[in-house]
Structures are given as structure tokens and as C-alpha cells.
matplotlib code that plots the C-alpha trace (Angstrom):
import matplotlib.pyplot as plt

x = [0.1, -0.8, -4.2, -7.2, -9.4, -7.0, -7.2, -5.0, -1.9, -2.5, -5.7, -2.8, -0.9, -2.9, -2.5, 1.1, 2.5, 0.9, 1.8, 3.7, 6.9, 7.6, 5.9, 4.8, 2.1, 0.8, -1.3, -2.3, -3.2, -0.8, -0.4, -2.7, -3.7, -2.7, 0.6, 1.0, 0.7, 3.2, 5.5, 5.6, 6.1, 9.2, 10.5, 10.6, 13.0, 14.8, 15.7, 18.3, 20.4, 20.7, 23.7, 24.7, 24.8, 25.9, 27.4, 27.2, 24.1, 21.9, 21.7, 20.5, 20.6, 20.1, 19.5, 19.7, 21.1, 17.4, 18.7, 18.7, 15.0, 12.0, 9.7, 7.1, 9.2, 11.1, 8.7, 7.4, 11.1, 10.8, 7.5, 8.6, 11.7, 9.3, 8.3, 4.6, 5.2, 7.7, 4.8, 2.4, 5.4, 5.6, 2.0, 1.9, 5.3, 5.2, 8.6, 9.5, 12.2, 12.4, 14.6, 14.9, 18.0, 17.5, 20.8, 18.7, 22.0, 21.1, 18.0, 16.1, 14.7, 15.2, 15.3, 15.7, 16.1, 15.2, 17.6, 18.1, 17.6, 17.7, 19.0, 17.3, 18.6, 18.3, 19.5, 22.8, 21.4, 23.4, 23.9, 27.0, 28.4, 26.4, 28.1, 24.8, 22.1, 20.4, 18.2, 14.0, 12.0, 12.2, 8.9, 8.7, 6.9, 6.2, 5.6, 5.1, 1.8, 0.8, 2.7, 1.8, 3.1, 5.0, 7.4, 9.3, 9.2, 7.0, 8.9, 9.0, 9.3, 10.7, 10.1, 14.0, 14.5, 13.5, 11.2, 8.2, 7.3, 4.7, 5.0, 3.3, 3.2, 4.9, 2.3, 1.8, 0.8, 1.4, 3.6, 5.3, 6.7, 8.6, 10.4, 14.4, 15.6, 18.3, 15.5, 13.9, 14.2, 13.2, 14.3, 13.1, 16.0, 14.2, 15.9, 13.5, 11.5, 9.5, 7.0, 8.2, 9.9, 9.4, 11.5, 10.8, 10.6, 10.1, 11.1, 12.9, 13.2, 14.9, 14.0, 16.2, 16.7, 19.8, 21.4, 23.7, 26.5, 28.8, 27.0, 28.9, 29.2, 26.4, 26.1, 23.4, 23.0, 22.4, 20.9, 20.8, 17.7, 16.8, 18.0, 20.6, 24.0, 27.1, 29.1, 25.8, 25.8, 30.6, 29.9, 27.1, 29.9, 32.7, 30.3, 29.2, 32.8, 33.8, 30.1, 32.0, 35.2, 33.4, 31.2, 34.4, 36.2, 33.3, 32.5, 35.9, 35.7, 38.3, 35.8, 32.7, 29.7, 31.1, 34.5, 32.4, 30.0, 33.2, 34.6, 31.4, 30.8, 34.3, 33.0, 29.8, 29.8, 26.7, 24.4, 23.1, 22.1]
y = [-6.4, -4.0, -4.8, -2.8, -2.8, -0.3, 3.3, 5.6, 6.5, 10.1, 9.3, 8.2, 11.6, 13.3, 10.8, 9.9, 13.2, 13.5, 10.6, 9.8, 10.6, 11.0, 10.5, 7.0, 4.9, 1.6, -0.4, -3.9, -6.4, -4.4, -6.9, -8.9, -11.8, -14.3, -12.6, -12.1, -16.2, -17.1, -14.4, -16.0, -19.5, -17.8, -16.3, -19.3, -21.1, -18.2, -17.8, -20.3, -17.7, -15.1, -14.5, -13.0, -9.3, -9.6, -7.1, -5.9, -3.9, -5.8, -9.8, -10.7, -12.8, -10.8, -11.2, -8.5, -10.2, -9.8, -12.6, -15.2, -14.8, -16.4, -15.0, -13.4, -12.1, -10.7, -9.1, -7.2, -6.0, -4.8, -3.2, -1.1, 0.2, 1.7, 4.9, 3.7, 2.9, 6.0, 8.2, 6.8, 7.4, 10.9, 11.5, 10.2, 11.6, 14.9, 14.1, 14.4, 13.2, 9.8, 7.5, 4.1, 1.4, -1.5, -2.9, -3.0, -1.4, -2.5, -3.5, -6.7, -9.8, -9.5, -12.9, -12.5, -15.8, -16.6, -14.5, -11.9, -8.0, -4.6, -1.9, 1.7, 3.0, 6.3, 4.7, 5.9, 9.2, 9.1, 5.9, 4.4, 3.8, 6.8, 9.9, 12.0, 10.1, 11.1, 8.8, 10.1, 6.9, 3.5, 1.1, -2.4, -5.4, -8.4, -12.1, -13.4, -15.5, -16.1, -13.4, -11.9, -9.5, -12.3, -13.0, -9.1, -8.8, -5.6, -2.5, -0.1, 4.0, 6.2, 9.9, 11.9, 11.9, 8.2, 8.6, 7.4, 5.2, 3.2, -0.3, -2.8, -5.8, -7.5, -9.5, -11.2, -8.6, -5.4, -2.6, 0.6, 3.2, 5.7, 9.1, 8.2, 11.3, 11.7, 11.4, 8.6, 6.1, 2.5, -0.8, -4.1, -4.4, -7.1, -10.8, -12.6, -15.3, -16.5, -19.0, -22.2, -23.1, -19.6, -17.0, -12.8, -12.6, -8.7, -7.1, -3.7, -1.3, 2.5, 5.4, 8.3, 11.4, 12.8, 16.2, 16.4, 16.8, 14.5, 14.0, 13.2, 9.9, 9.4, 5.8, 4.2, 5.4, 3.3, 4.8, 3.4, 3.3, 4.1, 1.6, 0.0, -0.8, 1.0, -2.0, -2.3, 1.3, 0.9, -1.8, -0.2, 3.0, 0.6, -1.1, 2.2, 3.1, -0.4, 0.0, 3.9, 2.2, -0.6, 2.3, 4.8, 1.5, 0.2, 3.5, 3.9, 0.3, -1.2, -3.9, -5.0, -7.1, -10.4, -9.4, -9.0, -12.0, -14.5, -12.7, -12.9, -16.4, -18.0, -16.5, -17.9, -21.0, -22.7, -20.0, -20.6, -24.3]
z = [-11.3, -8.8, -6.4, -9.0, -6.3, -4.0, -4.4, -6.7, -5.5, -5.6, -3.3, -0.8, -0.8, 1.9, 4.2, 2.3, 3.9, 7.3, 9.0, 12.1, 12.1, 8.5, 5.7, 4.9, 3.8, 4.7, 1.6, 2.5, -0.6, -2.4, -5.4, -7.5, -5.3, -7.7, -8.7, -5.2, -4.3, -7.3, -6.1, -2.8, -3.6, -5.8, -2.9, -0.8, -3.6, -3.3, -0.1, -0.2, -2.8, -0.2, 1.0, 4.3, 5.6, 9.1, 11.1, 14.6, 13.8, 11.6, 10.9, 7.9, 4.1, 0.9, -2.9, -5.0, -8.4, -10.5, -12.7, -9.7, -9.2, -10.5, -13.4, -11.9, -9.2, -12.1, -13.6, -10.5, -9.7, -13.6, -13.1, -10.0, -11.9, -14.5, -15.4, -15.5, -11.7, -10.8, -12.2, -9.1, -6.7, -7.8, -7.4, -4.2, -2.6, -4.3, -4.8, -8.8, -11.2, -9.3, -10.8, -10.2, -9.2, -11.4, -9.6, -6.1, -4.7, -0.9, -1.7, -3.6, -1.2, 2.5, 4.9, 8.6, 10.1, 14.0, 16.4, 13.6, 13.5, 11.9, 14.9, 14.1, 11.9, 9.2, 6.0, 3.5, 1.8, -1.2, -3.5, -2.7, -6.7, -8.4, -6.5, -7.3, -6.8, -3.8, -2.0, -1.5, -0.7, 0.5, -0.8, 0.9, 0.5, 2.6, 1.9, 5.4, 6.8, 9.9, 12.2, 14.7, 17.4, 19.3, 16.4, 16.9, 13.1, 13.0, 11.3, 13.5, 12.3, 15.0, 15.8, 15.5, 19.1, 19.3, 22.2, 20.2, 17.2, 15.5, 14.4, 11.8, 11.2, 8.2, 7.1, 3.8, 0.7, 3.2, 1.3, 3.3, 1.2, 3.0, 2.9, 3.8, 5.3, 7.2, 10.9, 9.2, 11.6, 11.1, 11.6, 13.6, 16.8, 18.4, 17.9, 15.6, 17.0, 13.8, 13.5, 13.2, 10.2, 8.9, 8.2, 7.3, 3.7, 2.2, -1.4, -0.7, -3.7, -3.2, -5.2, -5.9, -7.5, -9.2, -7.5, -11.0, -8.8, -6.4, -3.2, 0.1, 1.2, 3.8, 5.2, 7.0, 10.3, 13.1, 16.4, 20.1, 21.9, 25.7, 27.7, 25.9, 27.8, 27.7, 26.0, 23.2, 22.6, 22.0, 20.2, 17.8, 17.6, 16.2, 13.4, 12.3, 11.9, 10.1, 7.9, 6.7, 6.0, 4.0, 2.0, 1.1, -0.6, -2.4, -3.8, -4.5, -6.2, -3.5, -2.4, -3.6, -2.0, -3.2, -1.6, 1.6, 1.2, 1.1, 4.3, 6.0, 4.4, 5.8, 9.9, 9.1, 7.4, 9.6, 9.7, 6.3, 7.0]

ax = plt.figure().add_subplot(projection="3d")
ax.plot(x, y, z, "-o")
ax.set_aspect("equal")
plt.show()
């Protein structure tokens, strides 16, 4: 499934855990190129499943229910839960007893239509429904052709005091795998202005390791960059309140995303034409 002609993930370590700002990894052709194609003409039928995740920080559509997808798409979401592929993680990260989320809690396909964003942002450190899971590494994968710096799609990793950061481009076959610490800032805050009739299309899958004992609840934490204006910043403050709110009563099994989806759905009922 996996590109034979790229390196061994333990042949990325070095470079793995010496990069700016954290450690990360950038592998282009990550996939078979003819998985890769079938994968993406998967994902375009799919996009119409994903449902919206809007709030004041981010704008976005998601699918994370693995049955809703298409075979081979399947298969790849099966083959990065597996030991066989947790094994290369470890080698690479250092990082051992990964375990996997084969509910894609937060994660699965990604679409960012025109106008929509991701603010910076270090994401939740602890898995929202298993208390003792702790989050180690974030591994993303793009299906996107034809981008280019105009479009404000790149991810972009900043440095903990958010002075500095790099940015790449989310182009098709391009994989990131990152550390997710609590100064791992990332995000794309830029409206999307796609090409036409396109949309951002990436794969996100988190990785985790269990602490064998109830972790605090730590949501996503979204961070406002220099120059932003003093209503942005209040408004940013409020959704990160409402986002804690939303995380304590869906660990607590209050509310779940469907619960959310219909609310979102009934504010929102254009946006997904």
C-alpha cells in the first residue's frame, strides 16, 4: 500500500526529530500511485457524506464513520490502524506502545470548502471517550491537485511563541506526521480560496498511547496570532470556552457528534449545497 520506492521509516527518524518546531516529517508519494488514484476518486464520492464541524475557530465537513467509505479507502484506514504500520511509527517517533483509534475520534476525511479554515491551534491531549489514552502523533494525508500557494491551504506548524513557522503545501500524495504536544501548533487560518470547483481533501489518523490511568480533560487549543483584533481574539476566547463545555458532556456521554451535527445542520442548512 505504502510508496516501495520511499525510504524506511526508521531512515526518517533523524530528520523525524530535528525539525522545525517540533518534530515532524514531510513524505511526498506517500501511497502506491495506483492505490493512491483510486483512493482519490473515492474521496471525491465521499465528500458529499461529510458533515459539518463549524464553530468560531475552525470551518469545516468531516467523515469519520469507516463504514461510509469506499473500499480501497477502507482498507488504507485499516492498514494505518495496524500493528504492521504502528511498528514503522514507533521506529520513526521513538515513541513506543502506540495504539491506534479505529473510531477516527476527530479524525478520518477532512474537506475545507472555499472561505473555510483551521485557526492555530495545539490539538486535545487526551482522547475525549477513553479517559487514559493520551494523544503522541498526528499522520496526515492529502488528496488535492493542482494547488498552489494562492489557494491559503498550506498547513502551517508554528514555533510555541508563534513568532515563526513553516508551511507546506497540501498537495496530492503529500503525508505530515507530527508530534501533538501540548506547543504543537498547526492549523491553516487563512479563508480558503481553492481552485475552482475544488475543495481541500486530506485523511487525518491520531495515534496514542495509554497512561493506564484517567487523564485530564485537555481540549484543542486554539491560539491567536500577531495582529489579530481585539473582537477576533474575544470571540476566539468564547469558542474555546463553548469547544470545553461541548468536550466535558461528550465525555461524559451527555452529547455526542450526531447531537452536534443536527444543531450545526439546522444553522447551516445551505452550506452543504
Amino acid at each position: 500500500m505504502l510508496n516501495p520506492n520511499n525510504k524506511k521509516f526508521k531512515d526518517f527518524k533523524n530528520e523525524y526529530l530535528n525539525n522545525k518546531f517540533f518534530p515532524h516529517i514531510v513524505i511526498d508519494n506517500f501511497l502506491n500511485e495506483n492505490i493512491s488514484e483510486k483512493i482519490k476518486k473515492e474521496i471525491i464520492d465521499s465528500v458529499k457524506k461529510t458533515k459539518p464541524y463549524f464553530m468560531y475557530n475552525v470551518k469545516k465537513f468531516a467523515l469519520n464513520k469507516i463504514d461510509e467509505f469506499g473500499e480501497q479507502t477502507i482498507k488504507l484506514l485499516n492498514y494505518l490502524n495496524s500493528q504492521e504500520f504502528i511498528n514503522k511509527l514507533e521506529d520513526l517517533t521513538g515513541i513506543k506502545n502506540i495504539i491506534s483509534d479505529s473510531r477516527l475520534e476527530g479524525g478520518g476525511l477532512h474537506v475545507v470548502k472555499k472561505d473555510g479554515y483551521l485557526n492555530i491551534h495545539a490539538d486535545f491531549q487526551s482522547h475525549i471517550i477513553n479517559k487514559t489514552w493520551s494523544r503522541k502523533i498526528n499522520l496526515l494525508i492529502y488528496f488535492n491537485d493542482g494547488w498552489t500557494e494562492n489557494n491559503n491551504g498550506n498547513l502551517e506548524l508554528w514555533n510555541s511563541n508563534l513568532s515563526e513557522k513553516v508551511s507546506y503545501l497540501p498537495k496530492f500524495n503529500r503525508t505530515v506526521i507530527f508530534f501533538t504536544g501540548k506547543k504543537s501548533f498547526h492549523g491553516h487560518p487563512h479563508p480558503l480560496s481553492p481552485p475552482e470547483n475544488e475543495v481541500r481533501k486530506s485523511i487525518a489518523i491520531y495515534y496514542y498511547v495509554d497512561m493506564k490511568k484517567p487523564l485530564q480533560l485537555e481540549e484543542t487549543n486554539f491560539q491567536a496570532l500577531e495582529g489579530y483584533g481585539f473582537f477576533k481574539k474575544q470571540f476566539m476566547k468564547l469558542d474555546q470556552i463553548l469547544l470545553r463545555i461541548f468536550s466535558y458532556l461528550k465525555r461524559r456521554k451527555i452529547i455526542n457528534d450526531d447531537s452536534y451535527t443536527s444543531l450545526i445542520n439546522f444553522f447551516t442548512k445551505d452550506k452543504k449545497k
